[in-house]
C-alpha positions as CSV (number, residue, x, y, z in Angstrom):
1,X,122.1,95.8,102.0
2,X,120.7,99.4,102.0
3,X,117.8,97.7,100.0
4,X,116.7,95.8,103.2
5,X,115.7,99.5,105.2
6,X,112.6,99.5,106.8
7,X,112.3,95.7,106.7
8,X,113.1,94.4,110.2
9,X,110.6,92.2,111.8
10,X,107.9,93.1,113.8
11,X,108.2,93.0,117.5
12,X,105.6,90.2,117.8
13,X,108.0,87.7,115.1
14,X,109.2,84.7,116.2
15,X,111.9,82.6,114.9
16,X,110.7,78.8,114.5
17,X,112.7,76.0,113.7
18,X,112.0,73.5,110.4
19,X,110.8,71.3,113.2
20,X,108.6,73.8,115.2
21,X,106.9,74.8,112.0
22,X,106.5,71.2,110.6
23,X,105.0,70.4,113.8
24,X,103.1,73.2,114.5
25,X,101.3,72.6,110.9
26,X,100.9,68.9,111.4
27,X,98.5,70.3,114.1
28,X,96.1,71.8,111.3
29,X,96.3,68.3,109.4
30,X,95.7,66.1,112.3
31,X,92.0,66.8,112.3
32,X,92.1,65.0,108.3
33,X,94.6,62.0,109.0
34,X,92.4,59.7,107.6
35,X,92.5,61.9,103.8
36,X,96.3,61.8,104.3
37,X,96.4,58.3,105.0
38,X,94.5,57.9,102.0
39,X,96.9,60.7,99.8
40,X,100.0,58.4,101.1
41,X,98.5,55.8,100.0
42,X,98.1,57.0,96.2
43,X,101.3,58.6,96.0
44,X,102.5,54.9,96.7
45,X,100.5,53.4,94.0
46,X,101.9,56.5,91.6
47,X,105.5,56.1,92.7
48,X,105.1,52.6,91.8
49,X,103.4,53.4,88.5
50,X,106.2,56.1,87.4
51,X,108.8,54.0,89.2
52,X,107.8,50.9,86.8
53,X,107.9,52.4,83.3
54,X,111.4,52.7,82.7
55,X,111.9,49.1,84.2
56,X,109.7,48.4,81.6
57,X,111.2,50.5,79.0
58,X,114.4,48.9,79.6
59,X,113.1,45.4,79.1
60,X,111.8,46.6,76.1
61,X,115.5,47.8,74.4
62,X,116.9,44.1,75.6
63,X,114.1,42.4,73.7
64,X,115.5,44.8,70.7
65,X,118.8,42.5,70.6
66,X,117.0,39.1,70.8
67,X,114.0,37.6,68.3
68,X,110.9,40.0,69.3
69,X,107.4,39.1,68.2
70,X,104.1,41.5,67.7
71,X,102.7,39.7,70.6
72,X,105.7,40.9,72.8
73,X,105.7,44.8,71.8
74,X,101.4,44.5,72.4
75,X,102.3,43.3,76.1
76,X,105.2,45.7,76.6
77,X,102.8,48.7,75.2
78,X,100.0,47.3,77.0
79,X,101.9,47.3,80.4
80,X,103.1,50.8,79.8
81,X,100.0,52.4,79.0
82,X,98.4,50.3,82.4
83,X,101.2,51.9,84.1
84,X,100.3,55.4,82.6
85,X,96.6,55.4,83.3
86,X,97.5,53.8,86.9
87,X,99.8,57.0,87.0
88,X,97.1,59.4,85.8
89,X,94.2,57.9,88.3
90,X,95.9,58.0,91.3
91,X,97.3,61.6,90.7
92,X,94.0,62.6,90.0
93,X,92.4,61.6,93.0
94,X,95.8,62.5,95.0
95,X,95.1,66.2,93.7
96,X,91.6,66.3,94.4
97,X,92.2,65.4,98.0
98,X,94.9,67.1,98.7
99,X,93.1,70.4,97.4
100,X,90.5,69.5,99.6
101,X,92.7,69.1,102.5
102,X,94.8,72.4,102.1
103,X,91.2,74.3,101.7
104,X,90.5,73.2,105.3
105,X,93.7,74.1,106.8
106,X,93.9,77.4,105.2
107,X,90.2,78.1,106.3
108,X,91.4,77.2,110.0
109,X,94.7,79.2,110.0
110,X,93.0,82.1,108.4
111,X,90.3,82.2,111.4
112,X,92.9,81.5,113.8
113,X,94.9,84.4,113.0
114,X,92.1,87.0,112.2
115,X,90.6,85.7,115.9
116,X,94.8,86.2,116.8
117,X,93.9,89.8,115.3
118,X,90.6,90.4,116.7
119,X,91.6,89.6,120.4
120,X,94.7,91.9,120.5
121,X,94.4,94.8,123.0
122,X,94.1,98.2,120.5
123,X,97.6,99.2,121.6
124,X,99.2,96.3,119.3
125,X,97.6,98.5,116.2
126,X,98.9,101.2,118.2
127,X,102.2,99.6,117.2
128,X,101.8,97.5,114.1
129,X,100.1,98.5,110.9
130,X,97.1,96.8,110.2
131,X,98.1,96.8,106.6
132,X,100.9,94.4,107.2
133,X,98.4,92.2,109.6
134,X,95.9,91.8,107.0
135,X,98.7,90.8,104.4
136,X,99.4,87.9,106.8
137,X,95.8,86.7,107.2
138,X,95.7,86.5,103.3
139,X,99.1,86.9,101.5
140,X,101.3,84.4,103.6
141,X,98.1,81.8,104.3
142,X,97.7,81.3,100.5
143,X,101.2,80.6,100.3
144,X,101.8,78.2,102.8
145,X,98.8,76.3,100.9
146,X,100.7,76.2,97.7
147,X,103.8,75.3,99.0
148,X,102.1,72.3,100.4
149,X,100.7,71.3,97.2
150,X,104.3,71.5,96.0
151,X,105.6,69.3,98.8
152,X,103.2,66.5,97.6
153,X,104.7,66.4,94.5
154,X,107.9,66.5,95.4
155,X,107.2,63.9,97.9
156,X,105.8,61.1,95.4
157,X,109.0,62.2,92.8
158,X,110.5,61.2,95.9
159,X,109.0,57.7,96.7
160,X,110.1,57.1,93.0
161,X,113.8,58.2,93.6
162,X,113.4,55.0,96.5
163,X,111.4,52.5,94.8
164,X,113.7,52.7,91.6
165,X,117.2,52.8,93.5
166,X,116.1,49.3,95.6
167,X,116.0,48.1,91.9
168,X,119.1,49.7,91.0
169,X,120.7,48.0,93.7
170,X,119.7,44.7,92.8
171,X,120.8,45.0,88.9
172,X,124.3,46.2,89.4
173,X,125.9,47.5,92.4
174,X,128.8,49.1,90.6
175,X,127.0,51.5,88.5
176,X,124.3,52.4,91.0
177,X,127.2,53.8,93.2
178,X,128.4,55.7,90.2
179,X,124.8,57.1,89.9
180,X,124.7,57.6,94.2
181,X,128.0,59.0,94.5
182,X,126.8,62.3,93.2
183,X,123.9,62.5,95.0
184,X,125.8,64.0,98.0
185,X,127.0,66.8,96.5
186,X,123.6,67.7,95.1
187,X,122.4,67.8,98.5
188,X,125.3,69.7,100.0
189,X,124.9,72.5,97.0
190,X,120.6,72.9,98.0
191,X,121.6,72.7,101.6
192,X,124.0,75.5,101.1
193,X,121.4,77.6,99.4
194,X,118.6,76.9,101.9
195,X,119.5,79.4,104.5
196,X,120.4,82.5,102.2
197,X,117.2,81.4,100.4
198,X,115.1,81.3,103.9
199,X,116.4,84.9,104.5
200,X,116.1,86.7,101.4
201,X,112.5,85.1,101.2
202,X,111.6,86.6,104.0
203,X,112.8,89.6,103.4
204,X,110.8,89.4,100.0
205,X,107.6,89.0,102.0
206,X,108.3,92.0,104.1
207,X,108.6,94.0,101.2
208,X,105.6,93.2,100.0
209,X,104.2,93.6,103.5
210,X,105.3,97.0,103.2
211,X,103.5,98.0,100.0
212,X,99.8,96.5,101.3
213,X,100.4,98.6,104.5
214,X,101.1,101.3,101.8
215,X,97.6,100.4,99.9
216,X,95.7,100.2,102.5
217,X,96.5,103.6,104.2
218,X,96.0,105.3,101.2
219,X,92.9,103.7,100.0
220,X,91.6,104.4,103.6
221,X,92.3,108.0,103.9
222,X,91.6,108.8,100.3
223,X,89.5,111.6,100.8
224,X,91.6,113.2,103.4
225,X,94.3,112.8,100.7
226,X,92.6,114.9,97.9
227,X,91.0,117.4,100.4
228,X,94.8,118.4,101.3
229,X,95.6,117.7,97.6
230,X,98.4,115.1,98.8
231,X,98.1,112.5,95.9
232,X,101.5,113.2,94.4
233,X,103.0,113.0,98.1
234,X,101.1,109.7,98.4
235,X,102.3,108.1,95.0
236,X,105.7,109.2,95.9
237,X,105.6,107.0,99.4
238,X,103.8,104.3,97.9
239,X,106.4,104.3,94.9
240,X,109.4,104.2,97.3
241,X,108.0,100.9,98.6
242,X,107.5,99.3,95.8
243,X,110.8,100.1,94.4
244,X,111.9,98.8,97.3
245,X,109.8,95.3,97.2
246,X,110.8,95.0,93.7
247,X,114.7,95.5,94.7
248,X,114.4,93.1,97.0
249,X,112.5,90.8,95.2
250,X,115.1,91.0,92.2
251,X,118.2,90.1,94.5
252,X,116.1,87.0,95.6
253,X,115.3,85.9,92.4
254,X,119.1,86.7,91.7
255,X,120.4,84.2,94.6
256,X,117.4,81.9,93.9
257,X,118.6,81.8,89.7
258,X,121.9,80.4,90.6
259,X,121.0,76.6,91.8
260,X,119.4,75.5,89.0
261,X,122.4,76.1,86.7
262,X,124.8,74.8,89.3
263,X,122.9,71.4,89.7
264,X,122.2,71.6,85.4
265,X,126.1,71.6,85.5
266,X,126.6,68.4,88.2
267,X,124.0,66.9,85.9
268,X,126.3,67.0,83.1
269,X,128.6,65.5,84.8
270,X,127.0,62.8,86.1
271,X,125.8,61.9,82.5
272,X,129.0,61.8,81.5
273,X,130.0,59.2,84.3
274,X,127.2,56.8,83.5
275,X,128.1,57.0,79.4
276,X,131.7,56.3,80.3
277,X,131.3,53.5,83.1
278,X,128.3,51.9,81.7
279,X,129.9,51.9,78.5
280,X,133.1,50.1,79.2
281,X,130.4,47.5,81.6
282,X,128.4,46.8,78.4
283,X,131.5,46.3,76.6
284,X,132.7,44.0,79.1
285,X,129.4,42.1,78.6
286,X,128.9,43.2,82.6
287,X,125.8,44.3,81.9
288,X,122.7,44.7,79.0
289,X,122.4,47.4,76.5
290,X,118.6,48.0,78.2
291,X,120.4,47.4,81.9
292,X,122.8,50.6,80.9
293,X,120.0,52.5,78.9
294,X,118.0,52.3,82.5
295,X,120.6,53.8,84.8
296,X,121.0,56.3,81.9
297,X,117.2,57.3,82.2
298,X,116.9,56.8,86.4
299,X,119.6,59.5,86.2
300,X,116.8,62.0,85.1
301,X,114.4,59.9,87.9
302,X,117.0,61.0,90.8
303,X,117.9,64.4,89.3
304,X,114.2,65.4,88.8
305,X,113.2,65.3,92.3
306,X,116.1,67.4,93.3
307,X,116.3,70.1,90.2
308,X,112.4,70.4,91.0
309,X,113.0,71.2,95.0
310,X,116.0,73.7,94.2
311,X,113.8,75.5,90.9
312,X,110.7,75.7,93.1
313,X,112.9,76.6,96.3
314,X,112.0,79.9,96.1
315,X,108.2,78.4,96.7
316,X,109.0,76.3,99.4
317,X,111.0,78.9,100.9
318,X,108.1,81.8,100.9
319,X,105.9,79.2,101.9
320,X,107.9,77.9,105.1
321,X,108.0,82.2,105.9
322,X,104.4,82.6,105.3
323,X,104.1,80.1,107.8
324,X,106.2,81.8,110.2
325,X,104.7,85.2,109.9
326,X,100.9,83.5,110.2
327,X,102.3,81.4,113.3
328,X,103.8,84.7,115.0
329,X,100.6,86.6,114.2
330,X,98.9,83.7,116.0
331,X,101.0,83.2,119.3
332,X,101.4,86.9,119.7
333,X,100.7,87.9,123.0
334,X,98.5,90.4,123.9
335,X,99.6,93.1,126.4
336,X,95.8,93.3,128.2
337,X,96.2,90.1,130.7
338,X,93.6,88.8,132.0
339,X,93.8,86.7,135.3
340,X,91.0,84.5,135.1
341,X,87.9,84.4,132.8
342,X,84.9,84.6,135.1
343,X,81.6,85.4,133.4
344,X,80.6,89.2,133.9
345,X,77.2,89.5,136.1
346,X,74.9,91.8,135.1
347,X,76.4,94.7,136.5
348,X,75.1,98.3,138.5
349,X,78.1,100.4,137.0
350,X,79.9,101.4,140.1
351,X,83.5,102.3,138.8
352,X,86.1,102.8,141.2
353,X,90.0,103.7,139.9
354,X,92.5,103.1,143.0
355,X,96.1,104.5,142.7
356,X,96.4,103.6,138.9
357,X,99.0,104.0,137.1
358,X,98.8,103.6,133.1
359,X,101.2,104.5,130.1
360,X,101.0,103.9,126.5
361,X,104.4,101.5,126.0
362,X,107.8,101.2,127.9
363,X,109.3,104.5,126.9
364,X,106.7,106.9,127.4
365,X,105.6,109.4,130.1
366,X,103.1,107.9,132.2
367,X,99.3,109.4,131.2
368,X,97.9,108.8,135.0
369,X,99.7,108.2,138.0
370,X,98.5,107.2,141.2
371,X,95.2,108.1,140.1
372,X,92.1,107.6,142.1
373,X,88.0,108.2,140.9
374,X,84.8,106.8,142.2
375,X,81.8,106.8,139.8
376,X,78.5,105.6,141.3
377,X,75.9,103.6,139.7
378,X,74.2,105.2,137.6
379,X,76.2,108.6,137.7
380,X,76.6,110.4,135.0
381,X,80.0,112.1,134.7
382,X,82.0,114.7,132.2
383,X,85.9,114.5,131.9
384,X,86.8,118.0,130.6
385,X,90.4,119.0,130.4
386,X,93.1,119.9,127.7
387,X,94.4,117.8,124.8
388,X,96.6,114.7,126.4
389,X,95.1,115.5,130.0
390,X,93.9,112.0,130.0
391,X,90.4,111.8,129.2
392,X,90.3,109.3,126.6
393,X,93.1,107.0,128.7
394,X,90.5,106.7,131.5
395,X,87.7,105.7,128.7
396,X,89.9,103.1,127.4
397,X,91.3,101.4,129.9
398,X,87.2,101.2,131.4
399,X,86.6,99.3,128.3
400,X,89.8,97.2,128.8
401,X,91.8,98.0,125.6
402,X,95.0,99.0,126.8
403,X,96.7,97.4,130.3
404,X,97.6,99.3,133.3
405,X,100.7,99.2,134.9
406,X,99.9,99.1,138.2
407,X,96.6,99.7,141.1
408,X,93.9,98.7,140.5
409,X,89.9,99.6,138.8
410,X,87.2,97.4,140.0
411,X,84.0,97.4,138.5
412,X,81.3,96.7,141.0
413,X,83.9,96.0,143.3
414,X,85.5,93.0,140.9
415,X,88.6,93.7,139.6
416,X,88.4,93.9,135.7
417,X,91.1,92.2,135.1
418,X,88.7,89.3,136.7
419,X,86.0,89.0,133.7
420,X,85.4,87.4,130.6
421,X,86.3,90.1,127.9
422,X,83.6,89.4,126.0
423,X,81.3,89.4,128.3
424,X,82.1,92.2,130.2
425,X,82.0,94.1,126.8
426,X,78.7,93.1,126.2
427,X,77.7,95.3,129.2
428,X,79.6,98.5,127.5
429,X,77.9,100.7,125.2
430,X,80.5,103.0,123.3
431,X,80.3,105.7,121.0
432,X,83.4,107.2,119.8
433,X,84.8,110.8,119.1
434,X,84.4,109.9,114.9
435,X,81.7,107.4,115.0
436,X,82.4,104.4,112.7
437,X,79.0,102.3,110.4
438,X,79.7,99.6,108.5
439,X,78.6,99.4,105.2
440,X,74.6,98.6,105.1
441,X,71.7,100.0,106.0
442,X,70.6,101.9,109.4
443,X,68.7,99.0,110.9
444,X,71.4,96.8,110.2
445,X,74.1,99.3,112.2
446,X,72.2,99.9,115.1
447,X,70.9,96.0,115.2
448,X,75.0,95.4,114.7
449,X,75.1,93.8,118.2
450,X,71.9,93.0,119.2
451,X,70.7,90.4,117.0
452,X,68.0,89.3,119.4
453,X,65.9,93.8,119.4
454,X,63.6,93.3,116.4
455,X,62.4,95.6,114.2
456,X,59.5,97.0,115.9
457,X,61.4,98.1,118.6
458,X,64.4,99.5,116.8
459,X,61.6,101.4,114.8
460,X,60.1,102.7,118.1
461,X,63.7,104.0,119.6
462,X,64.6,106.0,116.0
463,X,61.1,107.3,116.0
464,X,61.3,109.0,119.3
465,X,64.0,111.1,118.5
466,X,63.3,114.0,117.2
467,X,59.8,113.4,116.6
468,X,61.2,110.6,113.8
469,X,62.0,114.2,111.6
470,X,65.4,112.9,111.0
471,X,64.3,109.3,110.0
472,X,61.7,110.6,107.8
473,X,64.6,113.2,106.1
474,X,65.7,109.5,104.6
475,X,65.0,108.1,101.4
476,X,64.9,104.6,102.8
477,X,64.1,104.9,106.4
478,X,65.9,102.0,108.4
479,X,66.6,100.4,104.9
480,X,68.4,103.5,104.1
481,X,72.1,102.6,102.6
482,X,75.1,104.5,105.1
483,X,78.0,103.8,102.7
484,X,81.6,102.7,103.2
485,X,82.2,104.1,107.3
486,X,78.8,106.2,106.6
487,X,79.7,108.9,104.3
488,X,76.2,108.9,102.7
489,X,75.1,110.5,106.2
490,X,75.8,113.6,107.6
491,X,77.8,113.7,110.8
492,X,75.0,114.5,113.2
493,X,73.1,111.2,111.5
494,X,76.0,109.0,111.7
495,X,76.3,110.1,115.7
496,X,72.1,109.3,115.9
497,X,72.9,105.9,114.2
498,X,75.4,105.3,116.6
499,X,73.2,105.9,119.9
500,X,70.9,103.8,118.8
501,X,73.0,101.1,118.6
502,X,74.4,101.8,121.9
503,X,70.4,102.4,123.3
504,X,69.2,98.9,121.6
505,X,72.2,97.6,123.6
506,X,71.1,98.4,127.1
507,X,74.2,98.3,128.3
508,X,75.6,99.0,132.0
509,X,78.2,101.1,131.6
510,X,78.4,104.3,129.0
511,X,81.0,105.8,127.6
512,X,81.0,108.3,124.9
513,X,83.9,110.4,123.3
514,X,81.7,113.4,122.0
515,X,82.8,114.6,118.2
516,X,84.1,118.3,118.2
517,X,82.0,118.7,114.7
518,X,80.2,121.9,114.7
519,X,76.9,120.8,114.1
520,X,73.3,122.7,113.5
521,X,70.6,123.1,116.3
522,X,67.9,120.7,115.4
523,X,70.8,118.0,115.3
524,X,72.0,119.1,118.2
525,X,68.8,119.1,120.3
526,X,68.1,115.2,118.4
527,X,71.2,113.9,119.6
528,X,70.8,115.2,123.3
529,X,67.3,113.2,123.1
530,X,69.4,110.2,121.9
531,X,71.6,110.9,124.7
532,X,69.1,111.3,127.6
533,X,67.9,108.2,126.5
534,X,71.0,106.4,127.2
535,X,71.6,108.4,130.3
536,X,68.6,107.9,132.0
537,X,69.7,104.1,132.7
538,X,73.5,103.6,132.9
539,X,76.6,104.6,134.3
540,X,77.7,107.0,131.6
541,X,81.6,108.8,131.2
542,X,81.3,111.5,128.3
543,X,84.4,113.1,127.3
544,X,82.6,116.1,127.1
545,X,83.1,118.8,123.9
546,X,79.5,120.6,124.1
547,X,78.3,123.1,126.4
548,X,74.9,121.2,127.1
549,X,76.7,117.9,127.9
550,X,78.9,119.5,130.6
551,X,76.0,121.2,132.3
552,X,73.5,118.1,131.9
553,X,76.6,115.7,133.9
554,X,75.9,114.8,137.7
555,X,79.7,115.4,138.2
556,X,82.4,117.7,136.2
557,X,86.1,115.9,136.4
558,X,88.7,118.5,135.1
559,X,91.4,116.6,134.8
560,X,95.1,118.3,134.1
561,X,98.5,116.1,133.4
562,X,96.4,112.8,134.3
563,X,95.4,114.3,137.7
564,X,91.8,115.3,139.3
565,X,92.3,119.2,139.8
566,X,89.0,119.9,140.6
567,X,85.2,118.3,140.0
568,X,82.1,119.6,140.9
569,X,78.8,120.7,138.9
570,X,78.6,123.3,136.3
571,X,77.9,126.3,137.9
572,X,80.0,125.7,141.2
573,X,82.9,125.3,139.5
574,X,81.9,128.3,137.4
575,X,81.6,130.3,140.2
576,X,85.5,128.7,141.7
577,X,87.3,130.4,138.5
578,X,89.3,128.1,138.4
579,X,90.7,125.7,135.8
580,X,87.3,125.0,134.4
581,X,86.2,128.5,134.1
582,X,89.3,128.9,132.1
583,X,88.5,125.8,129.9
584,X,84.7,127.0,129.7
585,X,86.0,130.8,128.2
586,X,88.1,128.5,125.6
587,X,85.8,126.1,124.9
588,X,82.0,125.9,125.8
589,X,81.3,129.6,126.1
590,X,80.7,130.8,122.9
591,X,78.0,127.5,122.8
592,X,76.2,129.2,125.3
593,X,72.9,131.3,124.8
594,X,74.2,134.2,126.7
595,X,77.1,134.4,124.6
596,X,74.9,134.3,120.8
597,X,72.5,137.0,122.0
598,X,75.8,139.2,123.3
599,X,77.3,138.1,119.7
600,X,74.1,139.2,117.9
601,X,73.4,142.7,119.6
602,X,77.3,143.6,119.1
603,X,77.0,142.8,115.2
604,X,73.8,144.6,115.2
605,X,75.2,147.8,117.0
């Protein structure tokens, strides 16, 4: 059991019964009952096709003892191959609708769990790896769709099994009991594998969970990876997972190997019944040579459907725990509740905090307590204090990705916990610390969400910064390619980009987490042009980390240990010597003028 470290469920798992899951996916096929009406159908008409050639067959071998003409082989062959190409029709269109079918579903629980995915609060990534969430939208949704494919099949072999024993029945009681009374024990064997099989299944799957998480971490972080010279280290953690997903994998295969044998050997045995009763019943003139040569070949008929089931239980298995873990993905709740949905107005910006109280998860120290801040419309405020002092915090929860524990933050005097996320979102621009472009060009970054700005105008925004000098440094202009997360730009161009987006925006409410990238002059003085911009029409909260942000803000918040010790403007608190003096020796000083020439005349000296 060592083998199984590091693969417990996720918090957010659930634990559905057969019956939950077959109901829950019966929703998904609802919407296509007709198409299944239509697949029952066919797998009728091929039951009764498959079901029908051995009866036939049979007929055939009586005919064997008695005068047979040409004429009577030509209508036996010709039923046969009717039968066959009955079969062959009806599977094909069977498959070609049921392909159909399982596309659809699997296109609707995919967008149902990457939606799942895209409305959780960021404190559920906080928690889970996004590695092993993606491997759910993908990995487990393709299986389930296989595994249904399978059922079909198994379902028309099934049908047969039915239609053939009614006929049985009606030939000879005695022996189709012989062939029946075995069937029990068959089931009893597959139901005795079907649990251990359910659980080292999904075990399996969370193994290889574990090794896309791996993948993905890696792949993403690549280049921090070789700057540190870490890709030994990361081939070494990647390794141990997929030593570990293939030891798991093996001891499934291992339990999984051991029904097919053990129902090959009651097959045997069964065989062996039917040779020795239908034997001694043909002897006895009980029955035909062709009756006993049929229960002979049905025995194959009703072993099929269940050798099939146990050698492609494996299948059945990961698909019924795909399921489960798309399913869990999907009803997972999110921790940031919202009380009703109310459309946002368009809103002035007033933010107003009132005794808050706000920490990370159940275990850990609370970030603020009690806290209390009122932001006007249109103010522009700096949060400056030390690492974990709660900056960030007061950003997120602004833009509703975490939940507070308790008080309250109104926006324009609504409680946030009131609006429509999305709308209310709409209304935020955000830049943050490491800012993130998509793969594209500019235009189509800072048009990212405002399809309605066109081009002229985006034009008209990027030329005004900076004189267009930056724009102009481009080989492309707006049709300039960024690159995977923008690493064909330099940092300060990446931070322009990501203005602009937030300035073609408009939003109500700003918030920006400044980077702490050094950065030169002319950059810096483009960026601040970006910035007033922005300012000059919102309500703007900029984790401050330059010198010329802090002094430009309306108000200065230091904040210490998720408290307001003291705000104020630059230079009063400057003159305090206080906390923020202390932070502005630390941090902003050397940004200052005062502090290059002093820097300069001591190296010249």
């Amino acid at each position: 059991m060592s083998f199984f470290a590091g693969l417990d469920t996720e918090a957010y798992d659930r634990q559905y019964t057969d019956r939950e899951l077959m109901r829950r996916m019966a929703t998904y096929f609802r919407p296509h009952t007709r198409a299944v009406v239509i697949i029952v159908i066919l797998l009728l008409i091929i039951s009764l096709a498959g079901a029908v050639t051995p009866i036939i067959v049979s007929r055939g071998v009586d005919l064997l003892g008695t005068s047979i003409s040409w004429g009577s082989i030509a209508v036996l062959c010709g039923a046969i191959l009717l039968a066959g190409v009955i079969y062959w029709a009806a599977n094909w269109g069977r498959r070609r609708l049921t392909i159909r079918i399982i596309g659809d579903v699997i296109l609707q629980i995919r967008a149902d769990a990457f939606q799942a995915s895209m409305d959780h609060d960021l404190s559920f990534y906080d928690e889970f790896s996004s590695g092993k969430v993606v491997s759910r939208i993908t990995s487990d949704t393709q299986e389930f769709g296989q595994t249904v494919t399978l059922v079909t099949d198994l379902f028309s072999q099934i049908i047969e099994v039915v239609i053939l024993g009614i006929v049985l029945i009606s030939i000879d009681l005695r022996l189709t009991l012989v062939l029946f009374s075995l069937l029990p024990v068959i089931f009893l064997v597959v139901l005795g594998f079907r649990r251990l099989a359910r659980i080292v299944t999904r075990r399996g799957m969370r193994a290889m969970a574990n090794v896309n998480a791996a993948i993905k971490e890696t792949v993403s972080g690549i280049a921090v990876a070789k700057n540190f010279r870490q890709e030994n280290n990361i081939f070494v953690e990647f390794d141990e997972a997929n030593r570990q997903s293939y030891k798991v994998n093996v001891q499934r295969g291992m339990v999984l190997a051991m029904v097919f044998p053990v129902l090959n050997a009651l097959g045997g045995v069964g065989t062996a019944l039917l040779v020795y009763v239908g034997g001694l019943s043909v002897f006895q003139g009980l029955v035909t040579i062709g009756v006993w040569y049929l229960f002979l070949q049905s025995l194959d008929y009703f072993f099929f459907p269940v050798l099939n089931l146990s050698a492609f239980w494996a299948q059945v298995q990961a698909g019924l725990s795909a399921a489960e873990r798309a399913f869990g993905l999907i009803d997972a709740e999110s921790k940031v509740v919202q009380v009703n949905s109310q459309i946002a107005p368009r809103l002035r910006g007033e933010v107003r905090f009132e005794n808050l109280t706000f920490q990370y998860n159940d275990t850990s120290k609370p970030v603020l307590k009690d806290f209390n801040l009122h932001i006007l419309p249109g103010e522009n405020i700096a949060l400056v204090g030390h690492t974990g002092a709660g900056k960030s915090s007061i950003a997120k929860l602004i833009a509703r990705f975490y939940e507070f524990q308790d008080g309250q933050l109104l926006i324009d005097n609504m409680d946030i916990r009131n609006f429509d996320l999305s709308s209310f979102r709409n209304q935020l621009g955000i830049v943050s610390q490491s800012p993130f472009l998509f793969s594209g060009t500019i235009e189509e970054n800072i048009c990212y969400a405002c399809s309605s700005v066109n081009l002229d105008t985006i034009e008209n925004l990027a030329l005004r910064i900076g004189d267009g000098e930056w724009l102009e440094s481009l080989p492309g202009g707006l049709n300039t390619q960024v690159g995977e997360r923008g690493t064909l730009l330099s940092m300060g161009q990446r931070q322009i980009v990501s203005l602009l987006r937030v300035l073609a925006q408009q939003p109500a409410i700003f918030i920006l987490d400044e980077a702490t990238a050094s950065i030169d002059p002319f950059t810096e003085w483009q960026i601040q042009q970006a910035l007033g911009m922005i300012l000059s029409g919102t309500t703007s909260i900029l984790i401050a980390h330059r010198l010329s942000t802090v002094k430009a803000a309306d108000r200065i918040i230091v904040l210490q240990d998720g408290q307001i010790i003291e705000e104020g403007d630059h230079n009063n608190l400057l003159r305090r010597g206080g906390h923020y003096a202390s932070l502005y020796n630390t941090y902003f000083r050397h940004q200052s003028l005062e502090y290059i020439e002093q820097s300069r005349k001591f190296s010249l000296q």
